[in-house]
C-alpha positions in Angstrom: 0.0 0.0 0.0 1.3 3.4 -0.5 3.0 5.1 2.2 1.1 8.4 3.3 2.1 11.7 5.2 1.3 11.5 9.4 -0.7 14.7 9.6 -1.2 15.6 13.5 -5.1 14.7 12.5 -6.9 11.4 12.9 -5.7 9.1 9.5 -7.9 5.6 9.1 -7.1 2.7 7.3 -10.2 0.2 5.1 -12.6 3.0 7.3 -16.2 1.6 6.7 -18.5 5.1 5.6 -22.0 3.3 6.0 -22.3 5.1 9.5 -21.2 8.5 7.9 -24.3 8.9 5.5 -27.5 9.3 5.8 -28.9 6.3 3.9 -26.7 4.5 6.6 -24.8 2.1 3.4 -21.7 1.8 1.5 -18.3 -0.1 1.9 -14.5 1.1 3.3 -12.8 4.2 2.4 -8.6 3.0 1.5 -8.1 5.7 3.7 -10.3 8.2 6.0 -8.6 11.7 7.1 -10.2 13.8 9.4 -7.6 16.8 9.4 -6.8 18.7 12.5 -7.1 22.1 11.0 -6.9 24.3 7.7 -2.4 24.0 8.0 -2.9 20.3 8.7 -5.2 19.6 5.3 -2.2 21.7 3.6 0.5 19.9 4.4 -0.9 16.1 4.3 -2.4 17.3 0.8 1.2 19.1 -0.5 2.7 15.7 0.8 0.2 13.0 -0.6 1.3 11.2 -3.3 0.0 12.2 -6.8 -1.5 9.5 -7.7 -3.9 9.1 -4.8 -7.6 9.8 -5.0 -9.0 12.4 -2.9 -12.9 12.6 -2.0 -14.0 15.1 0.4 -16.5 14.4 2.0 -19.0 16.4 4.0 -21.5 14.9 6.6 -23.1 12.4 3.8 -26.7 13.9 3.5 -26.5 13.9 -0.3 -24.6 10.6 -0.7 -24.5 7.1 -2.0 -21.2 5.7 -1.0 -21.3 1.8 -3.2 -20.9 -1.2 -1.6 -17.2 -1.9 -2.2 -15.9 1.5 -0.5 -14.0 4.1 -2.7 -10.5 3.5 -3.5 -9.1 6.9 -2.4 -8.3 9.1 0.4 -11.7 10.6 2.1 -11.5 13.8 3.7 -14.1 14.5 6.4 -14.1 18.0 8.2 -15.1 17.9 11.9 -14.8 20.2 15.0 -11.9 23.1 13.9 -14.0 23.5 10.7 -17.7 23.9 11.7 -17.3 27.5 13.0 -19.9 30.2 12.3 -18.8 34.5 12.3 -21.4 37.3 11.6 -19.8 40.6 10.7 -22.9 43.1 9.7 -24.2 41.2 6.4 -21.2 38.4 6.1 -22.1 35.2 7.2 -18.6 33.1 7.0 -19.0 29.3 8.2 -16.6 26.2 7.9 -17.5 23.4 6.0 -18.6 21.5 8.2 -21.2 24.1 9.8 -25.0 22.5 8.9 -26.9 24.3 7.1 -29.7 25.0 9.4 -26.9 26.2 12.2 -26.3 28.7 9.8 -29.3 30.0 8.8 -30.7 30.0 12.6 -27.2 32.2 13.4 -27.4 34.7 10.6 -31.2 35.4 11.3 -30.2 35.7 15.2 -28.0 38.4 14.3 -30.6 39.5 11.5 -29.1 38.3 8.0 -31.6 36.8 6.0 -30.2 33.3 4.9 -33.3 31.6 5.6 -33.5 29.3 2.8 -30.7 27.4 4.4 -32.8 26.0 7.1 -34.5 23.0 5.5 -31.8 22.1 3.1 -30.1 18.9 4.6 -25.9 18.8 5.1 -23.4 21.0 5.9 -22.5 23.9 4.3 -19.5 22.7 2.2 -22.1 20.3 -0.3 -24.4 23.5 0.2 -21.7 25.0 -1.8 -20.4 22.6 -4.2 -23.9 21.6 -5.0 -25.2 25.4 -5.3 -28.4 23.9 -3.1 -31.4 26.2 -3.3 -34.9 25.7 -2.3 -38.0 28.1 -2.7 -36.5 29.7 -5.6 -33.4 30.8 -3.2 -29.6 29.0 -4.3 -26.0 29.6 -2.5 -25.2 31.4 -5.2 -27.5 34.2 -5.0 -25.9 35.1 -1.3 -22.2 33.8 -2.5 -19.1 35.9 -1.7 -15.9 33.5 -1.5 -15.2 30.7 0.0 -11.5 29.0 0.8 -10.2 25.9 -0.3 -7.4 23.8 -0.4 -6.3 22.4 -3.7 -4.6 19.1 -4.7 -1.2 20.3 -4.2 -2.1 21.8 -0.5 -2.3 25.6 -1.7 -4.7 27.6 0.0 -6.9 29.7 -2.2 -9.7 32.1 -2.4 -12.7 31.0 -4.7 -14.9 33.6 -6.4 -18.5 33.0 -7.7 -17.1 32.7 -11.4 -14.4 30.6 -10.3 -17.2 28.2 -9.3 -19.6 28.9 -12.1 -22.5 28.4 -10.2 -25.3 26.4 -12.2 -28.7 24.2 -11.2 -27.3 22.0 -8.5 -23.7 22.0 -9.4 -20.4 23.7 -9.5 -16.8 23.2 -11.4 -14.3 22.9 -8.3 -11.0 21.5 -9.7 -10.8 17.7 -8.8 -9.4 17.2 -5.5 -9.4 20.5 -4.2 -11.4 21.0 -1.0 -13.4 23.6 0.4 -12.5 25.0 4.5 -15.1 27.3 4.3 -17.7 30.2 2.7 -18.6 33.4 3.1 -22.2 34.4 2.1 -24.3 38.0 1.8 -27.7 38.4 3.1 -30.4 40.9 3.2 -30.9 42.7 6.1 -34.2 41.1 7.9 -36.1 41.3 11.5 -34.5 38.5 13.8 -38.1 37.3 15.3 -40.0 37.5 11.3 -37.0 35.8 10.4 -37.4 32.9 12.9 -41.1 33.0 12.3 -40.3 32.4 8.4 -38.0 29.4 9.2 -40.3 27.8 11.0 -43.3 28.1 8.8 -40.6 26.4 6.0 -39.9 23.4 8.8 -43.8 23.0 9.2 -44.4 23.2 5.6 -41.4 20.6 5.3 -42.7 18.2 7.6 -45.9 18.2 6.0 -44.6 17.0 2.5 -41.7 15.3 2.7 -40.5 12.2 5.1 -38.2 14.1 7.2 -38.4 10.8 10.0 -37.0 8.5 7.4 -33.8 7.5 6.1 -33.2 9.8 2.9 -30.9 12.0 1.5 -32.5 14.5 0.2 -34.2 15.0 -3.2 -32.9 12.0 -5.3 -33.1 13.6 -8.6 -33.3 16.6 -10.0 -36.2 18.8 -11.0 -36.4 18.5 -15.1 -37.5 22.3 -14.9 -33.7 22.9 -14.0 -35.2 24.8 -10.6 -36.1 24.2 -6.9 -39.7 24.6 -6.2 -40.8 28.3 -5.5 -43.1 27.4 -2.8 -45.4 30.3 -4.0 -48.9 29.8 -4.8 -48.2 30.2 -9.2 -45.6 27.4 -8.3 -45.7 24.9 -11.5 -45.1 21.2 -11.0 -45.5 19.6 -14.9 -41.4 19.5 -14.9 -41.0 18.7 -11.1 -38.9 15.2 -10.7 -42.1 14.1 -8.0 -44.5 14.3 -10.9 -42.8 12.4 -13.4 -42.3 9.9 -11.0 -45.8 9.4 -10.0 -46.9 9.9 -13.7 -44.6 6.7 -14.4 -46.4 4.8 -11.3 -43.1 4.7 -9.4 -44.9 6.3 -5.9 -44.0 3.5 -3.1 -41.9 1.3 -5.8 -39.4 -1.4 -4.0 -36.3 -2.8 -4.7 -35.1 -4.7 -1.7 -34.8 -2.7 1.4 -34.8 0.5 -1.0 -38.5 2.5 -1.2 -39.4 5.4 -3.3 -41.3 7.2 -0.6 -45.5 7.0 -0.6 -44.9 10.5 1.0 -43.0 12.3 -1.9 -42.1 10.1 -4.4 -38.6 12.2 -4.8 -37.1 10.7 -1.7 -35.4 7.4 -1.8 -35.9 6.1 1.3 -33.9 2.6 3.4 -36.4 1.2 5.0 -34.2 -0.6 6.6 -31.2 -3.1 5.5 -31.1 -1.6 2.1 -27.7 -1.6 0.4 -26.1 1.0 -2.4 -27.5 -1.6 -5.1 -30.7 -2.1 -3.7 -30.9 1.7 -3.8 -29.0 2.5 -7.0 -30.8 -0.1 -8.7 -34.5 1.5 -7.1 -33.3 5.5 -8.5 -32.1 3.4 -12.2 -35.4 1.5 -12.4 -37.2 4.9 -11.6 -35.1 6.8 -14.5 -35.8 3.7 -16.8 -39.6 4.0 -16.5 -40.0 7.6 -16.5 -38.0 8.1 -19.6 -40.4 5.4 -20.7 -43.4 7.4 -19.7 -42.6 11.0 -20.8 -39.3 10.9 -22.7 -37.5 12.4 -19.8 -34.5 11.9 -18.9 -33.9 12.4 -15.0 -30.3 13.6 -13.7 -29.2 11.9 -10.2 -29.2 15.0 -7.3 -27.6 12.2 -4.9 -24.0 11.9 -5.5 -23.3 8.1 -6.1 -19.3 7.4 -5.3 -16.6 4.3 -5.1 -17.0 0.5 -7.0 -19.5 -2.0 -6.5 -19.5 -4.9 -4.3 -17.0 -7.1 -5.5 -18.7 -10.6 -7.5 -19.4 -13.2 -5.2 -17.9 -16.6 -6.6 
């Protein structure tokens, strides 16, 4: 195996990641680094051997690791990198800072990032994923964010640097996000709170927030998040074309479409990454069948299959 740098962090060897996401599945990481700090990622990064994968890895809300683990080097931020600072309208976080932490700060100190406070993860895969909901995205609030690249550089990432798009971005392979700095309106910190929690009531009335998910599994078609206003469309939404296929409730082992919003992919318990890879491929199959559509993965899916069994 090839030799690695000792950072002053915690480095694992064959590290299972099932525990790590939300869907609770998917085999080892080679290796799983949790660095100590932002000069720690640096240095073990500057050190690491080219040709070693690297994966970051935020808290695993939007993730599908495969059954026979990922060949590479997964970074996972911790405490040291979940910090949140309001200056007047600048909201800067770590990476590993959830979402909803965030948004409940900011409007504390009455910056309007509101939207944040239903979208699942922390706010590095907020970034990279440019997550949005109710017609609000990262981007729209976006200032610049720090990263570490490949060759353990640190560097300062503007908005066209990242070329924010519908729920994705172009950071460089390898390089990793430490942190973000966002812009918010100015907003009153009790209407603020009041807002946030009509958005959690509204959430828990449509989608199966008590089950194992990860979020939206596909992308809307529209190539937008749902307004939530009262003209809000829903002929292009991902949920529609699923039910218009009959895929509402479908099964694949331990892997359900939920009955509640047919957009969640849901373990009901002992599901593995095929069962529900294999579920979100079936739904693609039949919708495409149905309407012509081709639906686009929102769940990251990463690493190798279970090996063949002889």
């Amino acid at each position: 195996m090839t030799e690695l740098p000792t950072p002053r962090g915690k480095l694992t060897p064959n590290r299972p990641l099932g525990d790590l996401t939300w869907l609770r599945v998917g085999g080892p990481a080679d290796w799983l680094f949790q660095p100590a700090d932002i000069d720690d990622l640096a240095a073990f990064l500057a050190e690491l051997p080219s040709e070693m994968n690297v994966f970051p890895m935020g808290v695993g809300s939007n993730l599908i690791v495969r059954d026979g683990g990922i060949r590479a080097v997964v970074i996972r931020m911790g405490r040291g990198f979940n910090g949140i600072e309001v200056r007047g309208n600048r909201v800067t976080a770590g990476v590993a800072a959830l979402d909803a932490h965030v948004a409940r700060k900011a409007a504390e100190q009455g910056v309007d990032l509101t939207f944040l406070r239903t979208i699942p993860g922390a706010i590095g895969g907020a970034v990279r994923m440019n997550a949005g909901c109710y017609g609000h995205y990262v981007a729209d609030v976006f200032a610049e964010a720090t990263a570490v690249t490949r060759q353990g550089k640190i560097v300062t990432l503007t908005a066209d640097d990242l070329d924010f798009q519908y729920r994705q971005t172009n950071l460089p392979e390898g390089w990793v996000i430490v942190e973000a700095t966002f812009e918010g309106p100015s907003g009153d910190p009790q209407k603020l709170a009041d807002h946030m929690q009509a958005q959690l009531q509204k959430r828990d009335e449509t989608q199966p927030t008590k089950d194992r998910t990860a979020g939206s599994t596909f992308r809307n078609p529209a190539g937008f998040s749902s307004t939530g206003k009262s003209d809000d469309t829903h002929d292009l939404k991902a949920w529609k074309v699923i039910d218009d296929a009959g895929m509402r409730g479908a099964q694949i082992g331990g892997a359900q479409m939920s009955p509640k919003h047919s957009n969640f992919l849901v373990n009901t318990g002992g599901a593995t990454a095929h069962d529900l890879e294999s579920l979100g491929e079936e739904v693609r199959k039949k919708v495409f069948q149905d309407s012509g559509i081709e639906l686009q993965w929102e769940i990251m899916r990463v690493g190798e299959p279970a090996p063949e069994k002889t």
